[in-house]
C-alpha positions in Angstrom: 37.3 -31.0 28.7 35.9 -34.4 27.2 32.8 -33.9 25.0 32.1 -37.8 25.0 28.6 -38.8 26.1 27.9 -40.1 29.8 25.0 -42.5 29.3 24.5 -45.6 27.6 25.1 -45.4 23.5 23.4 -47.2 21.1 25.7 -49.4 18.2 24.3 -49.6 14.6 23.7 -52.8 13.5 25.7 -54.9 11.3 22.7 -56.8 9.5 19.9 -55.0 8.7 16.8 -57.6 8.2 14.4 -57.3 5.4 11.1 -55.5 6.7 8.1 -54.6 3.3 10.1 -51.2 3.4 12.7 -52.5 1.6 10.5 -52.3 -1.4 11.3 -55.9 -2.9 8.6 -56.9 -4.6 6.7 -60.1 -3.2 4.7 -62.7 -5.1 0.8 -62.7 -3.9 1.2 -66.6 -2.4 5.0 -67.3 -1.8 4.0 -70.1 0.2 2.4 -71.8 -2.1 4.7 -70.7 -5.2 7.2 -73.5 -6.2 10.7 -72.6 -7.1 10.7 -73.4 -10.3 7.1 -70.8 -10.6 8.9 -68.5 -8.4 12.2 -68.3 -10.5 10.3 -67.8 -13.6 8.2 -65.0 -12.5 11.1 -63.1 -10.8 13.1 -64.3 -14.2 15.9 -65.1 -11.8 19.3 -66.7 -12.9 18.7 -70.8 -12.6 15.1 -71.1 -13.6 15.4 -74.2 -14.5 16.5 -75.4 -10.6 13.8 -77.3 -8.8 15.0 -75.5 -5.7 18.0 -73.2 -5.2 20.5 -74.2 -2.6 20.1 -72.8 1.1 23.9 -72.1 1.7 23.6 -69.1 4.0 22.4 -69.4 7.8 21.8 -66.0 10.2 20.3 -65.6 13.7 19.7 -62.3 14.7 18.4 -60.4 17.5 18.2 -56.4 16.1 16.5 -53.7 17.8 15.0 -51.3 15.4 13.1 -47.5 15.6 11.1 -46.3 13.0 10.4 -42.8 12.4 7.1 -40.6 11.6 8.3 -41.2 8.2 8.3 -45.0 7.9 12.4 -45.3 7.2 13.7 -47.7 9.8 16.8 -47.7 11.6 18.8 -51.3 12.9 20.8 -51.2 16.4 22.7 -54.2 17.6 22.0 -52.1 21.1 19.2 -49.5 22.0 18.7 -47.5 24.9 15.0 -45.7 25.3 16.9 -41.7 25.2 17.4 -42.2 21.4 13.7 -43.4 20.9 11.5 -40.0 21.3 8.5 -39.6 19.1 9.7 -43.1 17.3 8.2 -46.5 17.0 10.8 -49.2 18.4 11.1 -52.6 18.4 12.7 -55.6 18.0 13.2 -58.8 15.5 14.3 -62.0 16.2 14.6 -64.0 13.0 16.7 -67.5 11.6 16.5 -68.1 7.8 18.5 -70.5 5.7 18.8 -68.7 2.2 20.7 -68.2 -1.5 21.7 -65.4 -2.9 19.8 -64.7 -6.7 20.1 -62.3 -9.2 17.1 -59.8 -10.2 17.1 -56.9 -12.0 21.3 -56.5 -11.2 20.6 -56.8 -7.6 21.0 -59.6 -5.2 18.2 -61.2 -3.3 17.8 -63.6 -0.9 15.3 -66.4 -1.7 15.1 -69.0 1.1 12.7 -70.3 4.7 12.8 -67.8 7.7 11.4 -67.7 11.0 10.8 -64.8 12.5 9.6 -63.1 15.6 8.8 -59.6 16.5 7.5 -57.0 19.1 6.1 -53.7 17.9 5.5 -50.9 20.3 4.4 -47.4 19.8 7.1 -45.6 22.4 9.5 -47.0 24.9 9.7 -45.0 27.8 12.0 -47.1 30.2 15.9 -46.2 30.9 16.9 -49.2 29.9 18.3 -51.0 26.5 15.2 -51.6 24.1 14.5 -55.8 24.1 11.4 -57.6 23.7 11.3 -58.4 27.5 11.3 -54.7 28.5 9.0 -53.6 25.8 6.6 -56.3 26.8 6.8 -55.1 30.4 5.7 -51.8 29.3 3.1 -52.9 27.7 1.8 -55.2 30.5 2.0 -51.6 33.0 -0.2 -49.5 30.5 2.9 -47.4 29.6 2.4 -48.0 25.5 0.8 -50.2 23.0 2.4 -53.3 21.3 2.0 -56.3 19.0 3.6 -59.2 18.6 3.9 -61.7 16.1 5.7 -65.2 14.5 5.7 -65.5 10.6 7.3 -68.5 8.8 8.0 -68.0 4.9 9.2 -70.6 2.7 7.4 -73.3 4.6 4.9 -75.6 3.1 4.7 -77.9 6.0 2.3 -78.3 8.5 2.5 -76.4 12.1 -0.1 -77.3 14.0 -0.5 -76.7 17.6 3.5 -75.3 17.6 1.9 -71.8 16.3 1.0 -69.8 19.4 -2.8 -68.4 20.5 -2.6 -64.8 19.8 -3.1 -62.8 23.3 -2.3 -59.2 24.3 1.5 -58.4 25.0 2.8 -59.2 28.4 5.9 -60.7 30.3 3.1 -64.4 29.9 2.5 -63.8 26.4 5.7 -63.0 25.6 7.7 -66.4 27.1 4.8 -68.1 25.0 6.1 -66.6 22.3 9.5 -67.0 22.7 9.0 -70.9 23.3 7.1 -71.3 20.2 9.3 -69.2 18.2 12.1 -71.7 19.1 10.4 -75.2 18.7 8.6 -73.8 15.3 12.4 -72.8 14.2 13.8 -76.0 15.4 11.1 -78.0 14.2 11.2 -75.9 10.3 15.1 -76.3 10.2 15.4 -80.0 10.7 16.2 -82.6 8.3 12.8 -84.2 8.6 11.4 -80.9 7.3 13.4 -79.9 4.3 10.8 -82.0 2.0 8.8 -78.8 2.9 10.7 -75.9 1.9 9.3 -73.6 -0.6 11.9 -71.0 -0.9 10.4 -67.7 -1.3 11.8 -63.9 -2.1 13.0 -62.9 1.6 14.0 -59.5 0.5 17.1 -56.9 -0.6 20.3 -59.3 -0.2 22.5 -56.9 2.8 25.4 -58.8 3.8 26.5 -57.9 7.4 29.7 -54.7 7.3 32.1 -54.2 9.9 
């Protein structure tokens, strides 16, 4: 007789993106904080580098949970019967980063984009994404937030950065179109007079 499981599993994920839990100490104003500041006060390998060189590129989509604890756990796929009495969500995120020294561990210093959907429980039978979290949200069945953060960026934004509204299906494509015409508009040449490469977090390279 097979023991395997019937439903749906959930796969760990291979990156794990940086979240204030991995306990990587952040300057107060990294926007504002040139390298060569930056460097100095993290008393990193090159501080004499105007600006360190962005050689690594991810895009990720990771579902995450979150425990009465605070520890965080990262799924490449999440389905809701794994998510009792846990926070889920989900992160989208591009970043162009390097890979630093501090304190004999490795950082990443660099310009992200990011966008991500918070909810308090996920009740559906279905696979944890933003679109059926926002869903829930929009019925009554739990509460969410939602939000877009750039680091690393000096330049202006203007009217690319979204109105913030309650979470629903509208809000959410909103969202979701800004997130990709602030990350197209951050990561193109025109732009790269701008960057301001700030302490992303805990360096994890992807396993597997």
């Amino acid at each position: 007789m097979s023991n395997s499981p019937t439903g749906p599993q959930s796969i760990k994920s291979s990156y794990i993106p940086f979240l204030q839990s991995d306990g990587v100490e952040i300057p107060a104003e990294p926007a504002d904080m040139p390298f060569r500041k930056l460097a100095e006060s993290l008393e990193l390998a090159e501080p004499d580098s105007e600006k360190p060189v962005l050689n690594q590129h991810h895009v990720s989509s990771v579902a995450f949970t979150i425990d009465a604890s605070g520890k965080a756990s990262f799924f490449a796929s999440l389905f809701s019967g794994e998510t009792e009495m846990q926070r889920v969500g989900v992160v989208q995120e591009a970043k162009s980063f390097a890979v630093v020294q501090k304190d004999g561990k490795e950082v990443e210093v660099g310009v992200a984009v990011r966008l991500q959907v918070k909810a308090d429980k996920f009740s559906a039978s279905a696979q944890v994404t933003i679109p059926n979290i926002t869903a829930e949200a929009q019925l009554g069945l739990s509460r969410a937030d939602m939000e877009i953060s750039v680091r690393g960026f000096s330049g202006p934004l203007g009217k690319l950065l979204p109105a913030p509204k309650s979470v629903d299906i509208t809000s959410y494509t909103e969202y979701l179109d800004a997130f990709r015409e602030i990350q197209a508009h951050v990561f193109s040449d025109a732009s790269r007079q701008h960057f301001s490469p700030v302490v992303l977090g805990a360096y994890k390279p992807p396993t597997g």
